[in-house]
C-alpha positions in Angstrom: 10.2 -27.3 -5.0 9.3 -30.0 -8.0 6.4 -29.1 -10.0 4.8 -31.4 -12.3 5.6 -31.7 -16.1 1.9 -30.5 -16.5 2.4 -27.5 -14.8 5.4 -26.5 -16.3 4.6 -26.9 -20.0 1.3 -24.6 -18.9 3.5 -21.9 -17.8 5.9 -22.0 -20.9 4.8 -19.0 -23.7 3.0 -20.6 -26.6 3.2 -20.0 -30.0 2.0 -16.1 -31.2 -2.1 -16.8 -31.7 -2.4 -19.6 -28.7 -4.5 -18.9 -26.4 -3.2 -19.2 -22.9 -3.5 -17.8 -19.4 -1.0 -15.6 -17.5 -0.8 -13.3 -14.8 0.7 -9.7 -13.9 3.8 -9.6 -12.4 4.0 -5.5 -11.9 2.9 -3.7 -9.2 0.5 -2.5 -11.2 0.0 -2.6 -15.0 -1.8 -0.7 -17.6 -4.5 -2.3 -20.1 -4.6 0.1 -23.4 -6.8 0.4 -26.2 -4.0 -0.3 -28.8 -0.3 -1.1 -28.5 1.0 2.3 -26.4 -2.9 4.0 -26.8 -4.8 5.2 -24.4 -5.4 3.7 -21.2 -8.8 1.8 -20.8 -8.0 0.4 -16.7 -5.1 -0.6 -14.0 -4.2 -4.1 -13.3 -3.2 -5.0 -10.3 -0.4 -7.6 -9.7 -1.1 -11.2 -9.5 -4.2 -10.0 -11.7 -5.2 -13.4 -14.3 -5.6 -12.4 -18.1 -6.2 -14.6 -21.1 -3.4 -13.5 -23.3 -5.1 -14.2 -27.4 -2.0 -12.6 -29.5 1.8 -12.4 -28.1 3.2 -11.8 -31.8 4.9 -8.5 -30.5 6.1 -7.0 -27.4 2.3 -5.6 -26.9 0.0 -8.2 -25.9 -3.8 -8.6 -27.0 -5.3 -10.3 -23.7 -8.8 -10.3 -22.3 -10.0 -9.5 -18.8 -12.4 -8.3 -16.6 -15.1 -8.4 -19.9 -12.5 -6.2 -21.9 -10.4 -7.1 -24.7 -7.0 -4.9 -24.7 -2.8 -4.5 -24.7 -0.5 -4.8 -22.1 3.3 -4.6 -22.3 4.7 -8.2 -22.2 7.2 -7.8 -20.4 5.0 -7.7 -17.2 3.2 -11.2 -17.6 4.1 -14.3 -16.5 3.2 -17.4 -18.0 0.0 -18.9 -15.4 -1.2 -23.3 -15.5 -4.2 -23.7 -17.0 -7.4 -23.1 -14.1 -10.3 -21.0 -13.6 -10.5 -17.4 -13.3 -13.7 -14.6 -13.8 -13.0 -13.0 -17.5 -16.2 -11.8 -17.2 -18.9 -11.6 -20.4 -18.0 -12.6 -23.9 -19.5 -12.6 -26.9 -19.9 -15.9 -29.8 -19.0 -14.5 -33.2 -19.6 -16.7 -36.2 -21.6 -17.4 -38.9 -24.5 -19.1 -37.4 -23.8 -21.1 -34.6 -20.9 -22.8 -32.7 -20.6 -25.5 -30.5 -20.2 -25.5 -26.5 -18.5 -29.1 -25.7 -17.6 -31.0 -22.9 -13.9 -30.8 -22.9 -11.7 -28.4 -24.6 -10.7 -30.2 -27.6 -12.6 -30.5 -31.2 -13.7 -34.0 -30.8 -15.3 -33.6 -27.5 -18.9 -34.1 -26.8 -21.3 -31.3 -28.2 -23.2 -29.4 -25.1 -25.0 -27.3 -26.7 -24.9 -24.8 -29.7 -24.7 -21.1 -29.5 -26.1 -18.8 -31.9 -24.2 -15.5 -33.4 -24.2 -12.6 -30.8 -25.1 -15.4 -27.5 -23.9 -13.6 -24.4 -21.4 -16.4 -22.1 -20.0 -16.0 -19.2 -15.8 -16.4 -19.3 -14.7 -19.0 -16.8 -11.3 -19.6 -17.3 -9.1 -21.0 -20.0 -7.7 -24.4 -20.6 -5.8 -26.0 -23.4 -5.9 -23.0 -25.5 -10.3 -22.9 -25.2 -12.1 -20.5 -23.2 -14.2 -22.2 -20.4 -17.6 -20.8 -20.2 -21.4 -21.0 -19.0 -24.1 -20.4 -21.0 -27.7 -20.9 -20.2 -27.1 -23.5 -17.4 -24.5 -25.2 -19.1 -20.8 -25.2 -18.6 -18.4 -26.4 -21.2 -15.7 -24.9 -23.7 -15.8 -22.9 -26.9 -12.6 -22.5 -29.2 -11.2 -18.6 -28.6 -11.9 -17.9 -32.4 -15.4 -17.6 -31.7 -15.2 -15.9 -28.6 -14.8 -11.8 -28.5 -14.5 -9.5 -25.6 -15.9 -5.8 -25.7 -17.1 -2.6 -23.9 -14.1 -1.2 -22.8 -14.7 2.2 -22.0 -11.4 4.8 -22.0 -11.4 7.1 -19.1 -10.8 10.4 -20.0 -8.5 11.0 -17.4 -6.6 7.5 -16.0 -6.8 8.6 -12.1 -10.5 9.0 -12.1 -10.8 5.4 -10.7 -8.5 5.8 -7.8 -9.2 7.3 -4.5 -6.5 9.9 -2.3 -4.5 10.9 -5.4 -3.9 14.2 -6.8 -5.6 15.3 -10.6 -3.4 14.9 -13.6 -1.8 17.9 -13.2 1.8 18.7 -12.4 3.3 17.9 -9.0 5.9 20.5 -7.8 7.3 21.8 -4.4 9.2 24.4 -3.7 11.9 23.5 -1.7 16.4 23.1 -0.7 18.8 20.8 0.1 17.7 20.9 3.4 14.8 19.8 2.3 16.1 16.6 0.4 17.8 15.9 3.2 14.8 15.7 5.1 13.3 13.2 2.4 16.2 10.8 2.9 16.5 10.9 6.7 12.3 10.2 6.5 13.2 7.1 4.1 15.9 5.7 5.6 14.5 4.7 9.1 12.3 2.2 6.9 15.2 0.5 6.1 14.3 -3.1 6.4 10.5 -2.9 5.8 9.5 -5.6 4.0 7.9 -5.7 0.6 3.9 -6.1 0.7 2.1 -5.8 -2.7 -0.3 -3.1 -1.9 1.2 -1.9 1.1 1.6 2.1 1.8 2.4 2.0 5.7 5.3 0.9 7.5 4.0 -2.2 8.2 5.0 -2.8 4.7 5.4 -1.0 1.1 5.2 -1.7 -2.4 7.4 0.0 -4.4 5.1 3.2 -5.3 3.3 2.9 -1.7 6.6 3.4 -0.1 7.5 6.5 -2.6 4.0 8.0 -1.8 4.3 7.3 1.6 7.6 9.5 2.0 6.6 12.1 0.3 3.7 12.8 1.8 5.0 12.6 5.1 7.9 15.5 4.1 7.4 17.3 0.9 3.6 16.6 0.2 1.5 14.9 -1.9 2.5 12.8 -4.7 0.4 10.1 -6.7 -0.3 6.6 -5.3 0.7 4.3 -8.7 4.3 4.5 -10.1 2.9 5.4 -13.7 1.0 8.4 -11.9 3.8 9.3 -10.4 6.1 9.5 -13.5 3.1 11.1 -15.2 2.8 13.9 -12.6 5.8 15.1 -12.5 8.9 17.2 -13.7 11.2 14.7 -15.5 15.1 14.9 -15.8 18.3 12.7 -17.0 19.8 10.7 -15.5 23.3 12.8 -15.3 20.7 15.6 -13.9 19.8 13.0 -10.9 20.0 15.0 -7.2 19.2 13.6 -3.5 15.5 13.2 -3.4 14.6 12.9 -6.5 12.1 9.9 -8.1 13.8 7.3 -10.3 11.5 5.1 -12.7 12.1 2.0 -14.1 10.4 0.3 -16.8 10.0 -1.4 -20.6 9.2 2.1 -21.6 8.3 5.6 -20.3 4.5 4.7 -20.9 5.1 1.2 -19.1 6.3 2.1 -15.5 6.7 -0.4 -13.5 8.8 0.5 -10.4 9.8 3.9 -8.7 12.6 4.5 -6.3 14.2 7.9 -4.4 17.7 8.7 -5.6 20.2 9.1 -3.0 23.2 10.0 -4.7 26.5 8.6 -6.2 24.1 6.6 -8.3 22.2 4.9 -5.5 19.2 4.8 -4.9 16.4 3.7 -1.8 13.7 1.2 -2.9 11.0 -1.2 -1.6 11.8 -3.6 -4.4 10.0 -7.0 -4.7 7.8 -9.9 -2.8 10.4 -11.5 -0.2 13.3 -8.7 -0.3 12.9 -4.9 1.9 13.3 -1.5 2.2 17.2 -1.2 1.1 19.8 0.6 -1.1 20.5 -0.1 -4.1 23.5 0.7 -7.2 21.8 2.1 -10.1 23.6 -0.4 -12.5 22.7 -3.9 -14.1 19.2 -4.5 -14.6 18.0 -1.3 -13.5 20.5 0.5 -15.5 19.2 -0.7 -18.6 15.4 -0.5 -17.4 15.7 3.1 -16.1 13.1 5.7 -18.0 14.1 8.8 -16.3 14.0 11.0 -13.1 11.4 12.6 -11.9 11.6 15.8 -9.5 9.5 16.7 -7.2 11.5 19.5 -5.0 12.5 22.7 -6.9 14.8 25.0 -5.9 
């Protein structure tokens, strides 16, 4: 499929303090209050963020009226178009200018006093595109700030069906890990559906969840709660039935997976593929971040 030249220099990765929109490409993906800190919210994939600073492997972006860092490795590069950022904030001196187009010697709108409330429309040519008092126009991102992120005391507050923080164990045998693979295995062939956690289709942590709590028992819903939540172990220490997490680091998870043995493992991998085996080598080799058991003997 041809895109146009537009398009494609949009999705390229601009310089480190360009403003630029991109999108989540996890299942799910964690917005902190400082590179590795503590988790402020969950964003889902496909979820649109205005990425200020990519100068390291963190990322400063904005979203959902929240200014925070996500791993980098889980955005991709978005063309330039509306989106809800929610409510910003003008900082500067005095005042700044709203204009009619997203460049400096574009028509003046408007002018927005220090502290002016706007509402975040999208981003376009490294400008935010806003609305303020009736008026829609653009304002350069220095002069824009997001705030009033709130950090849950405990991350799995917001979600519904999942166990507390606390430490997932069963007691349980071979027999038992047998019966964890058997369960997976007739899936085989499910296709991948972001969101999905029923055979009619499974993300990667949906399907995990879903097997589990159909043999063992409960397990968290989101990969990173699942990792979280449980007993970890090396990967020379790997048995049948066990979790295996993949990821740019261990607080970064962004795919699970249930260990089969002689290093394969059973996954519901991406958009477009199924429910299949796979080698624990390549790729997921170098992006594995441990085991994670859930029966003990």
């Amino acid at each position: 499929m041809m895109i146009s030249a537009a398009l494609a220099a949009s999705m390229l990765l601009p310089s480190a303090f360009a403003l630029y929109p991109a999108q989540v490409k996890a299942d799910s993906l964690y917005l902190r209050s400082a590179p590795g800190g503590d988790i402020i919210t969950t964003l889902p994939n496909g979820t649109k963020v205005a990425v200020i600073n990519n100068s390291n492997s963190w990322f400063k972006i904005a979203v959902g009226g929240k200014e925070g860092y996500v791993s980098g490795e889980f955005l991709t590069g978005a063309p330039n178009s509306d989106f809800n950022l929610g409510s910003g904030r003008i900082a500067c001196d005095t005042t700044v200018n709203l204009r009619e187009q997203p460049n400096m010697s574009a028509k003046v709108l408007t002018t927005m006093k220090n502290g002016s409330t706007v509402s975040a429309l999208g981003v376009y040519s490294g400008w935010y595109k806003v609305s303020f008092n009736g008026r829609t126009g653009y304002v350069h991102p220095d002069y824009l700030t997001f705030g009033g992120a709130q950090v849950a005391s405990d991350p799995e507050e917001t979600k519904t069906n999942e166990p507390t923080a606390a430490k997932v164990s069963y007691t349980g045998d071979n027999a038992q890990r047998g019966e964890v693979l058997d369960y997976a295995a007739q899936f085989l062939g499910t296709p991948y559906v972001y969101g999905g956690s029923t055979p009619s289709g499974f993300d990667c942590s949906g399907f995990t969840s879903y097997v589990f709590n159909n043999t063992v028992g409960s397990i968290p819903r989101v990969a990173q709660s699942q990792f979280d939540a449980i007993a970890h172990v090396e990967r020379e220490e790997l048995l049948p039935g066990d979790l295996v997490f993949f990821g740019a680091s261990e607080y970064s998870i962004s795919h699970v997976g249930i260990y089969v043995g002689d290093d394969q493992f059973i996954h519901s991998p991406h958009t477009g593929d199924v429910v299949k085996y796979e080698s624990l080598s390549g790729t997921y080799a170098s992006r594995f971040q441990g085991g994670g058991r859930v029966i003990n003997d």
